[in-house]
C-alpha positions as CSV (number, residue, x, y, z in Angstrom):
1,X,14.3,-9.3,-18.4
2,X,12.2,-7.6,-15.8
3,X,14.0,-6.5,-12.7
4,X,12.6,-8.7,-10.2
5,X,13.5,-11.7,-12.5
6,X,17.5,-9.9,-12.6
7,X,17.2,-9.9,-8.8
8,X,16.5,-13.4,-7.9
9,X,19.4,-14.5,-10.6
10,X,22.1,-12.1,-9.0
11,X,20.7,-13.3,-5.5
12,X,21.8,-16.3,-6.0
13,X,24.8,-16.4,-8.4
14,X,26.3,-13.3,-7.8
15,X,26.7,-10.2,-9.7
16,X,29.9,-10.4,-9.9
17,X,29.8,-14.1,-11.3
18,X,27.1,-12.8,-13.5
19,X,29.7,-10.4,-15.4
20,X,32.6,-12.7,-15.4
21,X,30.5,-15.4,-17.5
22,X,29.2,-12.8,-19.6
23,X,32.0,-10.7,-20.2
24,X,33.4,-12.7,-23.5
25,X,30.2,-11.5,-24.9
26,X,30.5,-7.9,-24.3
27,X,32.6,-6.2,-26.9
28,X,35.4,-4.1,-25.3
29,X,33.9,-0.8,-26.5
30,X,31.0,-1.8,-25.0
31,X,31.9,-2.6,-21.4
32,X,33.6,1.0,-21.2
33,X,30.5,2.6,-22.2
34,X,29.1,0.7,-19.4
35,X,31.8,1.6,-17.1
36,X,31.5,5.4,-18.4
37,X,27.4,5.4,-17.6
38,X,27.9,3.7,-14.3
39,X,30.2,6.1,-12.9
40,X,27.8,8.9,-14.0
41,X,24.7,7.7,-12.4
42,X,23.2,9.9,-10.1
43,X,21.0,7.8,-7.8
44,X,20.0,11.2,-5.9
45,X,18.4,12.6,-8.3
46,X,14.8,11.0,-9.8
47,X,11.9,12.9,-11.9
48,X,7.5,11.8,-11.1
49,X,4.6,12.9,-13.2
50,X,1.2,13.2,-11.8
51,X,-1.5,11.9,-14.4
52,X,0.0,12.7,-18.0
53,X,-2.3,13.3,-20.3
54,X,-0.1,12.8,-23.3
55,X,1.7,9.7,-23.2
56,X,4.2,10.7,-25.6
57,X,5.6,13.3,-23.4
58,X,5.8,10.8,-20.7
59,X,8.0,8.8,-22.4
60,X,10.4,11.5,-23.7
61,X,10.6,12.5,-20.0
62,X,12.3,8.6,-19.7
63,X,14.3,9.5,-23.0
64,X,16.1,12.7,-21.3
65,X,16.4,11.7,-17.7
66,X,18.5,8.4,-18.8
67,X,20.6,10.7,-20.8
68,X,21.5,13.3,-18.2
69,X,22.0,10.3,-15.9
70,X,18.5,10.1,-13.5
71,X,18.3,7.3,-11.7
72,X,14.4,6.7,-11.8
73,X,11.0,7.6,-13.4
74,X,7.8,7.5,-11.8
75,X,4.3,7.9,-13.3
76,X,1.5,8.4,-11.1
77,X,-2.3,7.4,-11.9
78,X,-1.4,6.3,-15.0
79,X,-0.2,3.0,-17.3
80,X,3.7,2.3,-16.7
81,X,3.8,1.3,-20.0
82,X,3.3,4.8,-21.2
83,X,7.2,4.6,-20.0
84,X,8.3,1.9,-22.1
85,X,7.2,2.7,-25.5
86,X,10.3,2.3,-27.9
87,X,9.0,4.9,-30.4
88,X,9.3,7.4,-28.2
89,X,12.5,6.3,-25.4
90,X,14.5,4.7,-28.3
91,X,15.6,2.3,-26.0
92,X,16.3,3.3,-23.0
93,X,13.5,2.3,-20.4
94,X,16.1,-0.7,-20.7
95,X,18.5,1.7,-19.1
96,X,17.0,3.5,-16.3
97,X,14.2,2.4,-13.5
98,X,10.5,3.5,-14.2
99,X,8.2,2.7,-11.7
100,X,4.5,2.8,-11.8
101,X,2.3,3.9,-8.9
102,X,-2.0,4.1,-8.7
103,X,-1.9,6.9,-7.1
104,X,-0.3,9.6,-5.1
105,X,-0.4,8.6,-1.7
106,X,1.3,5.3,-3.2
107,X,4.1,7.4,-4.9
108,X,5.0,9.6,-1.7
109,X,4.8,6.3,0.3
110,X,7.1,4.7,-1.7
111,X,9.3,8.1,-1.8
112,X,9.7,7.6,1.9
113,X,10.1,3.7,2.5
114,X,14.1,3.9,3.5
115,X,16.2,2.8,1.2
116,X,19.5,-0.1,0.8
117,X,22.0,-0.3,-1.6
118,X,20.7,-0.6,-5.0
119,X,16.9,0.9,-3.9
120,X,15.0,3.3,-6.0
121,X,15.4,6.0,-3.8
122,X,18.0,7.2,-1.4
123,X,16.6,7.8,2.4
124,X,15.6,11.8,3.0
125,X,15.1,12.8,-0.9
126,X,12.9,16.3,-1.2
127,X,10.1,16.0,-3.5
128,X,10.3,19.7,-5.7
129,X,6.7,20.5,-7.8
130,X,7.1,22.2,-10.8
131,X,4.0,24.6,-10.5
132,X,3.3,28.5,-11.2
133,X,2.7,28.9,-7.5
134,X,6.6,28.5,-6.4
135,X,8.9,29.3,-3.5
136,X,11.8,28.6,-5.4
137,X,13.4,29.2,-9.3
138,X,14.6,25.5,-10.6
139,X,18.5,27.0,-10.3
140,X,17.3,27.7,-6.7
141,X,16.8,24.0,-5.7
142,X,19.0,22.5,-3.1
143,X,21.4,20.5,-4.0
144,X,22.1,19.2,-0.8
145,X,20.4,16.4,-0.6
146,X,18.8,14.1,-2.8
147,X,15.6,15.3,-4.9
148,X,12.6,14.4,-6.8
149,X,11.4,16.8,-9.4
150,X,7.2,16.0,-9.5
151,X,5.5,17.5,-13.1
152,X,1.8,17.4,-13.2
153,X,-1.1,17.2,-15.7
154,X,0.2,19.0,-19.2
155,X,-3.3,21.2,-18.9
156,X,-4.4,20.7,-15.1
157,X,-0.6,21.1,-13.9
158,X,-0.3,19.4,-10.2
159,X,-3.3,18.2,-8.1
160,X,-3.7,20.8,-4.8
161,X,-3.0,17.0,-2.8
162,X,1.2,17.2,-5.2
163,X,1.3,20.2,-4.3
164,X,0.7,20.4,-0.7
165,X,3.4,17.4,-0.9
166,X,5.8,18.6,-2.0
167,X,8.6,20.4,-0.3
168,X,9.6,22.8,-2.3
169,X,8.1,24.4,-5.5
170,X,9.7,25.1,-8.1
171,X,8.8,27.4,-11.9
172,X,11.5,27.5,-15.0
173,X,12.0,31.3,-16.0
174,X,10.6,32.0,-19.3
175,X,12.3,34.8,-21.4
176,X,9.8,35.2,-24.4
177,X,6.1,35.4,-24.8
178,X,5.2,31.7,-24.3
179,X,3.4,31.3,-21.1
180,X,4.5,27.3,-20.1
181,X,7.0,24.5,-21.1
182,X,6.1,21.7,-23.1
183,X,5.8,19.2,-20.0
184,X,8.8,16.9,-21.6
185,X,11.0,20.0,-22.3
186,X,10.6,21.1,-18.8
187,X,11.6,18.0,-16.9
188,X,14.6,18.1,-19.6
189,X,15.5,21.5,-18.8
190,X,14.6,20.8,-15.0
191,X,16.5,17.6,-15.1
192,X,20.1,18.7,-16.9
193,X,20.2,22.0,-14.5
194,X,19.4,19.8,-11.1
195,X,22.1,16.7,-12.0
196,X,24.4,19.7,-13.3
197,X,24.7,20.7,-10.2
198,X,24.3,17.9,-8.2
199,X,27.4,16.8,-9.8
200,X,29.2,20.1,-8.9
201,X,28.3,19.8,-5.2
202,X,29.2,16.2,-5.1
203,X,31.9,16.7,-6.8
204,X,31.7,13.4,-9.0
205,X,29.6,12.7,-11.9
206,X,27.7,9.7,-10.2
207,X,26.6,8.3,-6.6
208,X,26.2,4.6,-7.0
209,X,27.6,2.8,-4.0
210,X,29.7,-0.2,-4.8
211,X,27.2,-2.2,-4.1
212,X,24.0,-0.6,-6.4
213,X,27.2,0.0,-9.2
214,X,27.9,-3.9,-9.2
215,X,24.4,-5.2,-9.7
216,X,23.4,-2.2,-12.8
217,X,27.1,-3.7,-14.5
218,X,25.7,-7.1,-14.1
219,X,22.2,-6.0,-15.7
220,X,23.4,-4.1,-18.6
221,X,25.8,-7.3,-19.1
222,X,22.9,-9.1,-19.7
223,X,21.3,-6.6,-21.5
224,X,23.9,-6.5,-23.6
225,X,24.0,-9.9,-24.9
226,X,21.5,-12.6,-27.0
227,X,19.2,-13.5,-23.8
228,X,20.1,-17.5,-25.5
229,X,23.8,-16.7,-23.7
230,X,22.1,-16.0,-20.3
231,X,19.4,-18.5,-20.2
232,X,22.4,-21.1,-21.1
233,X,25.0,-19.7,-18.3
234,X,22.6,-18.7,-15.7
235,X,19.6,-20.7,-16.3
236,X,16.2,-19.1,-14.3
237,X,14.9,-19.7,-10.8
238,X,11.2,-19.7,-11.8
């Protein structure tokens, strides 16, 4: 079920009504892995790429954020669905939000429309490039405040237009004779350093409001059930 489609059902019956008709379905185990996930979520933390060229490495960048607990993926200037292949993610694009965008000035638009309860992206996030040409180590990033961590082209690295975007910029140290990252390694390496310590300054493992944490439970109910049960209990609007 897309999101927009979610929305409009827990718009108008409720998340919380949502959960309690679905609950019998949900195995026990089950709804405390959700509850374990949910209270890990780090909504203040997201992860862009800027015209992949390998659409594999896109989508193990989906793969690793959802595990560290990354709120969402963008993908500038290229297919979103480059973010949702199962071979790859195993899965879980289910899990986490990837967004699609045409083109820059779309993505850092979006990056700055404010932001309620439940929104992509909380108001005042940085946007960090991972480029050569940095002001900052990745241990060296705020974590303050939330971020987005923008990786360019795998050859052509960030357009000069990312760059001049972007905040802050930011290089992982390299310790042997390689001269780059794979770009998925990177934004793995980039990704478990910045919600590491994001955590540590928050001191919590997640950031969902109550609000934002009630609506996700209600999605991965129904994400975790035959879509038969939820067409039957909360028929669609469309």
């Amino acid at each position: 079920m897309k999101r927009g489609e979610f929305e409009r059902l827990a718009a108008h019956y409720g998340a919380p009504a949502i959960v309690a008709g679905l609950r019998d379905f949900v195995s026990e185990n089950r709804r405390a892995r959700i509850e374990t996930v949910l209270a890990g979520r780090l909504r203040s933390v997201a992860v862009a790429i800027e015209n992949p060229y390998d659409p594999h490495n896109a989508a193990a960048v989906v793969r690793s954020a959802e595990a560290v607990g990354a709120w969402t993926v963008h993908v500038i200037a290229a297919s979103q669905r480059i973010l949702q292949a199962s071979g790859t993610t195993k899965g879980t694009h289910h899990w986490i939000e990837t967004r699609h965008h045409d083109g820059l000035e779309e993505f850092l638009s979006a990056l700055e429309q404010p932001s309620g309860p439940g929104a992509d992206n909380p108001s005042g996030m940085l946007l960090a490039g991972a480029c050569v040409d940095a002001t900052h180590m990745l241990e060296e990033l705020p974590t303050d405040r939330p971020i987005c961590l923008l990786f360019g082209n795998e050859h052509a690295g960030l357009s000069p237009e990312a760059q001049a975007a972007c905040s802050v910029r930011f290089r992982i140290p390299i310790h042997g004779f390689a001269e780059s990252y794979n770009l998925s390694v990177a934004a793995a390496l980039s990704l478990y350093s910045q919600t590491t310590r994001r955590r540590a300054t928050l001191g919590r493992a997640g950031d969902l409001d109550d609000t934002a944490v009630e609506l996700e439970r209600a999605r991965w109910y129904m994400r975790s059930v035959q879509p038969r049960h939820v067409r039957v209990l909360f028929p669609s609007l469309e």
